[in-house]
Structures are given as structure tokens and as C-alpha cells.
C-alpha positions in Angstrom: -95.7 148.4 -169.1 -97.2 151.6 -168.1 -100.8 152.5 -169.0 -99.8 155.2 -171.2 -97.2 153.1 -173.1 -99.7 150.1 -173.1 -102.0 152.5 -174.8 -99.2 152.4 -177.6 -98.7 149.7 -178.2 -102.3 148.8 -178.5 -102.7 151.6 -180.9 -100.1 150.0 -183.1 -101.0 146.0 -182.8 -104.7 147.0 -183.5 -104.1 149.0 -186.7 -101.7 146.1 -187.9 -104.0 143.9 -186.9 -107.0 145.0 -189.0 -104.4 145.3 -192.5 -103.0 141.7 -191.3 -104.5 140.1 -188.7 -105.6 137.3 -191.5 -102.5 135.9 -192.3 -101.4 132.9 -190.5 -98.5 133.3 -188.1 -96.6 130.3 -189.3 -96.0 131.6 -193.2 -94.9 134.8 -192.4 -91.1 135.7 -193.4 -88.8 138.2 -193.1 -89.5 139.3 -196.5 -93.0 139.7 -196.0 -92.4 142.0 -193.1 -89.5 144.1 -195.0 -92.6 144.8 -197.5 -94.9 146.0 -194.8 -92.3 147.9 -193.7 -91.2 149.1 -196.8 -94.7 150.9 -197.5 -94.4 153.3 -195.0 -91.0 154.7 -195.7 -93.0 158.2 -195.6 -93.6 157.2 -192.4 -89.9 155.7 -191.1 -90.7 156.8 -187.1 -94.1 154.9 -187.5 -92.2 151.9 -189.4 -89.4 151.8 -187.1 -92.3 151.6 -183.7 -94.5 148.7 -185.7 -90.8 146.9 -186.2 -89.7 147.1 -182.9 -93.8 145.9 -181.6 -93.6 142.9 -184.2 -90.3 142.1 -182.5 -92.0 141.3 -179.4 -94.9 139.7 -180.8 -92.8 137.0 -183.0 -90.5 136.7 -179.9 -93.9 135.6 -177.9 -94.6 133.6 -180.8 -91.8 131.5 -180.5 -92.3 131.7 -176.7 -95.7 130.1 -176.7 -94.5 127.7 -179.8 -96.3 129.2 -182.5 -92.7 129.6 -184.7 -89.3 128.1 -184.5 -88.1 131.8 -185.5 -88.5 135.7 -185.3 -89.0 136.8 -189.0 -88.7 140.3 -187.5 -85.1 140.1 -185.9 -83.7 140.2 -189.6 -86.1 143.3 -190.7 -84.8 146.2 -192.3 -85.3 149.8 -190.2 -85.3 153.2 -191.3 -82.7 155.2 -190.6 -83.2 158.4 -187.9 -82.1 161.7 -187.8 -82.9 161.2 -184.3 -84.6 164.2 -184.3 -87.9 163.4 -183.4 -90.1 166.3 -182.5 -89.1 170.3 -183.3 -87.6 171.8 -180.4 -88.5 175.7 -180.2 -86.4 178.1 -180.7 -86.4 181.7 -178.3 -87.9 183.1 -181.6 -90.8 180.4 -181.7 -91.1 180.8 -178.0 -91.6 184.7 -178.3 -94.4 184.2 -181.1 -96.5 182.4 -178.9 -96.1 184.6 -176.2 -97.0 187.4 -178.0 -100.4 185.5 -180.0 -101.4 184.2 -176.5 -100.5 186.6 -173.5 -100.9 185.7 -169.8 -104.5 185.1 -168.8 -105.0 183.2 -171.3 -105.6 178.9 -171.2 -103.0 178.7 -173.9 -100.7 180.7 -172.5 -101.0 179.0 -169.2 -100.6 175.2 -170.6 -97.6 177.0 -172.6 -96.1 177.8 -169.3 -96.8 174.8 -167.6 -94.8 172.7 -170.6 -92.1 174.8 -171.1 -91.3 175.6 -167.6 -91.9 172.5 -165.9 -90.3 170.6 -168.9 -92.6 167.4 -168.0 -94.8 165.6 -171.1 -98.1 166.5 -171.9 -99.7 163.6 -170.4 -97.8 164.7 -166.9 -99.4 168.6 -167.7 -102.8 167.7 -167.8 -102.6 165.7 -164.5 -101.1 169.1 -162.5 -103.5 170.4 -159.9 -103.2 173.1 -157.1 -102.9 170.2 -155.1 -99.3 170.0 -156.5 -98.4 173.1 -155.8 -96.3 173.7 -152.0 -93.7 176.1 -151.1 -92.9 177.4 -154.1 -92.5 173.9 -156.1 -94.9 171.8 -158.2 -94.4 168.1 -157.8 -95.0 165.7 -160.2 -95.3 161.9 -160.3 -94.2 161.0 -164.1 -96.8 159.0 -165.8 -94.2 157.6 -168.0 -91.6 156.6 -165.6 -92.8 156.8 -162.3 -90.4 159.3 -161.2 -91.1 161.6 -159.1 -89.9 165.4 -159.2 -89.9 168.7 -157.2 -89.7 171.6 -159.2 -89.2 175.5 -158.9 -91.7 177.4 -160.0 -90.1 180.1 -161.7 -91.4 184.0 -162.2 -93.0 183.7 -165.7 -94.7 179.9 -164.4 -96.2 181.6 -161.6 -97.1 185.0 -163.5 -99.1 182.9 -165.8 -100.8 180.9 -162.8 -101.4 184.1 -160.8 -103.5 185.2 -163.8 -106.3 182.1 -163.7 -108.9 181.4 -161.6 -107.8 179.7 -158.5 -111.5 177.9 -158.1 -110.6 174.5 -160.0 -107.6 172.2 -158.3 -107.2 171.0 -161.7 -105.4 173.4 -163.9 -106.3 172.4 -167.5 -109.7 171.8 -168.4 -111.5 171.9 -171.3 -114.3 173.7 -172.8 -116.4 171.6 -170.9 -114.9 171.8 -167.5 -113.2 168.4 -167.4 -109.7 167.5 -167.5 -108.3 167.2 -170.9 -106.8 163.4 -171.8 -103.5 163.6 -172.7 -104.0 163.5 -176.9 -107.0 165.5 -176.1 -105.0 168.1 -174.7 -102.0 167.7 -177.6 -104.7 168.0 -180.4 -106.0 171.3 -179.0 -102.2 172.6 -178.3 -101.7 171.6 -181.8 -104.6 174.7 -182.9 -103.0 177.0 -180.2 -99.6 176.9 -182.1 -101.3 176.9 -185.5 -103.2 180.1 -184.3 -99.3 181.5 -183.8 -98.1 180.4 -187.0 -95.5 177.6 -186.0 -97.5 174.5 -187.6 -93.9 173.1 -186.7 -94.2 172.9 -183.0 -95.6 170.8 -180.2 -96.4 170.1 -177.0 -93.6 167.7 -177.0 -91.3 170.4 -178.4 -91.4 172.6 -175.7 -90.3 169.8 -173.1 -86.7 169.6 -175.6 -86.7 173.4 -175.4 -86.3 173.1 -171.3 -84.0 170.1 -172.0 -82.2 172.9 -174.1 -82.2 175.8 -172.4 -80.9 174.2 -169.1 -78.1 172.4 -171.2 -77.5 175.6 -172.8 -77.2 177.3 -168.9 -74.6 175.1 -168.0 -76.4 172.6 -165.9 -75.0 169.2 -165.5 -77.1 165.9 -166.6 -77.9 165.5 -163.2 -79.1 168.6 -163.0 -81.0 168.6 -165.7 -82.3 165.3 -165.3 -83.7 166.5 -162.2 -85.8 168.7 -163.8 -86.6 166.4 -166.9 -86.9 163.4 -164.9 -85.2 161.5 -167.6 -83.8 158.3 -166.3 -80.7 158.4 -168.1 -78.1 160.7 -169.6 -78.7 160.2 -173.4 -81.3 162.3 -174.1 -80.0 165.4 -172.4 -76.5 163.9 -173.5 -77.9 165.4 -177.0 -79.1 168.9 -175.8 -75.5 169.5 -173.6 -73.4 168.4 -177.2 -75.7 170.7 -178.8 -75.0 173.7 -176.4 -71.2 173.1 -175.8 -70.6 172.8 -179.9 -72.1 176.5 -180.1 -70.1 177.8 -177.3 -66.8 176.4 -178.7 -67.6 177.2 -182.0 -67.7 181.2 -180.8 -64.6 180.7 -178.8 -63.0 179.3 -181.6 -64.6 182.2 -183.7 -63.5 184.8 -180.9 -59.7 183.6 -180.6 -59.6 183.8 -184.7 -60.7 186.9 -184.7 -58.0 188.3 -181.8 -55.7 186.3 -184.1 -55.8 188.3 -187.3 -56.5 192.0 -185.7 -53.1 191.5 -183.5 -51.2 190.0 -186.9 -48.8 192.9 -187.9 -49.1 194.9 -191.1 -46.6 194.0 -193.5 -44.6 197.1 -194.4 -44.9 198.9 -197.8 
């Protein structure tokens, strides 16, 4: 794994670790996991990562010869809307435009999210260094993949408005690059201060996905701005679009329908 995703995973063993971490390996059934699981059904994104880690972990068990089984294989999950994180809307997206105008930090990280459509831990990492022709280039934390990007009008109006004197281009208060949930925790105030408590950093790399979908571009295409590695995910945002547009055509052909319908005579 990545460093980032090791991170994760960490996170998740550790904190299952200090409710469980007494329990002997060998006693532990299916059952016993359901309940674990079951406690967090406020929680069913959280439950469904800690199901998929304990997968692993049993299958290593088993691996090593700690169990003859995987008492997480047969483990309820939670069913997904598959949502995930809010994507903005153009509405959202003017709100924060208007509470943090160019010049600003906020307004600049905004930019750099939205335009770029790259993850947060990609954002923080973007220096002038990466910047060539017209293009920012970025090497994916996540995924390794590397991508070339335009820099559109309203990236570059916002980068024309900052000082130039730092290669990094996000710092923080105290003049060092933000971490990646560093930075997400303090764009996390900067859309509170706009009054959309529902959006994220996150959100604004689905409203790219969207907005290119919604454009016309093909997965390719907008995989090679995303970076994503496969189809699915922009799969979503292209459905999404191409629903809407048929649904108005369908709408729009209605319509024609009925006004061209004759009269019936008196």
C-alpha cells in the first residue's frame, strides 16, 4: 500500500485494537463481529471500512495459522447509497466565491480543488515547481498516476492574486505546508464560514468529476483530468449528466407534442 492508504488503515486497526485488542484471536466468531459491527450502524461507511480491514487481518490469520477460518467473510455490511461525500452544486460553488473572493488563501485552495479536480492530499503537495506552460502537473499520492493539466482562467486568476515568493502554494498560519487532514480540517472552517457545513474538500473533486461529465467529455477524458484509474467512478457522474439531458429532451418533445395537438372543434 501507499503511505496515505497505510495511514488508514492504521488509523482503523489501532482504534479497534484499543476496544478489542484483548480478545484472543482463536474465539472470535462471526457473530461476535456482526455485533461490533452492528454498534455502529450510525456509522455504516465507518462499519463497512473496519469490515473490509478485519477481512484482511482474519485472512492473515489463517495465513500465518492462527485460525482454520475467516469469521469476517460471513459479516453482515451496511448498505450504501454510494454517495459518499456531497458534491457541490453551481449554487454552493457561487457562495463560496462570493464569502472568499480571489486574493484570498481560501479562495485559492478552492481553486486549486475544484479546478484541478485532484484530492486534498495531492493539493497541498502543488508547488510553482509544478507549474510549466500553462499546465500543473501532478504525481497522485494515491495512485501514482501522473497528470498534466490546463490551467484554466479562473485557476490562474486566483494564482495571479498570491504572492509568488513561496514554491509551495498552501501554507499554513505558520508558513509550513499543511498535512493533508491538516489542510481538510481548516477547509472544513472555510466552508462553514460560507454556510455550506455540507461540503468538503472532497466534494469539490466530484464537482469537476461532474461538471466535465456534464460537458460531454468522455471517461477517458475525464479520467484524464481525475486521474481515476477506472471508469466507475466517473461512470456515476456521466449517468448522472446524461439522465438530466434526456429527461429535458424527453420534457422538450412532450411539450412540442401537445402545443401541435389540434383543438377539438366546438
Amino acid at each position: 500500500m501507499r503511505p496515505s492508504s497505510q495511514a488508514t488503515y492504521r488509523g482503523i486497526i489501532e482504534r479497534f485494537r484499543k476496544a478489542h485488542g484483548d480478545k484472543p484471536v482463536s474465539q472470535i466468531k462471526t457473530h461476535h463481529l456482526d455485533a461490533i459491527l452492528g454498534k455502529m450502524a450510525d456509522r455504516p461507511a465507518a462499519a463497512n471500512n473496519l469490515r473490509k480491514v478485519l477481512k484482511r487481518l482474519f485472512r492473515y490469520a489463517v495465513k500465518i495459522g492462527m485460525r482454520d477460518d475467516n469469521p469476517a467473510e460471513l459479516t453482515d455490511g451496511f448498505k450504501s447509497d454510494g454517495e459518499g461525500f456531497h458534491t457541490w452544486t453551481e449554487d454552493e460553488i457561487t457562495a463560496f466565491e462570493a464569502r472568499h473572493p480571489i486574493g484570498t488563501k481560501a479562495r485559492l485552495a478552492f481553486a486549486l480543488l475544484l479546478h484541478t479536480g485532484q484530492r486534498r492530499s495531492d493539493v497541498v503537495k502543488m508547488g510553482r515547481q509544478h507549474i510549466k506552460s500553462g499546465r500543473i502537473m501532478v504525481r497522485q499520492t494515491k495512485t501514482g498516476a501522473a497528470v498534466s493539466i490546463p490551467i484554466n482562467m479562473e485557476l490562474q486568476a486566483a494564482l495571479n492574486a498570491m504572492p509568488g515568493d513561496n514554491l509551495t502554494l498552501l501554507l499554513t498560519e505558520f508558513g509550513k505546508p499543511f498535512t493533508s487532514n491538516g489542510f481538510g480540517n481548516w477547509f472544513r472552517d472555510r466552508c462553514d464560514e460560507a454556510g455550506l457545513p455540507q461540503c468538503s474538500a472532497h466534494g469539490l473533486r466530484k464537482a469537476m468529476s461532474r461538471r466535465l461529465a456534464e460537458s460531454g467529455a468522455t471517461n477517458q477524458q475525464g479520467r484524464a483530468i481525475t486521474g481515476h484509474k477506472t471508469d466507475r467512478e466517473f461512470n456515476r457522474y456521466a449517468a448522472m449528466a446524461d439522465q438530466e439531458r434526456l429527461s429535458n429532451d424527453a420534457m422538450a418533445n412532450l411539450n412540442k407534442a401537445v402545443s401541435q395537438k389540434p383543438e377539438k372543434s366546438q
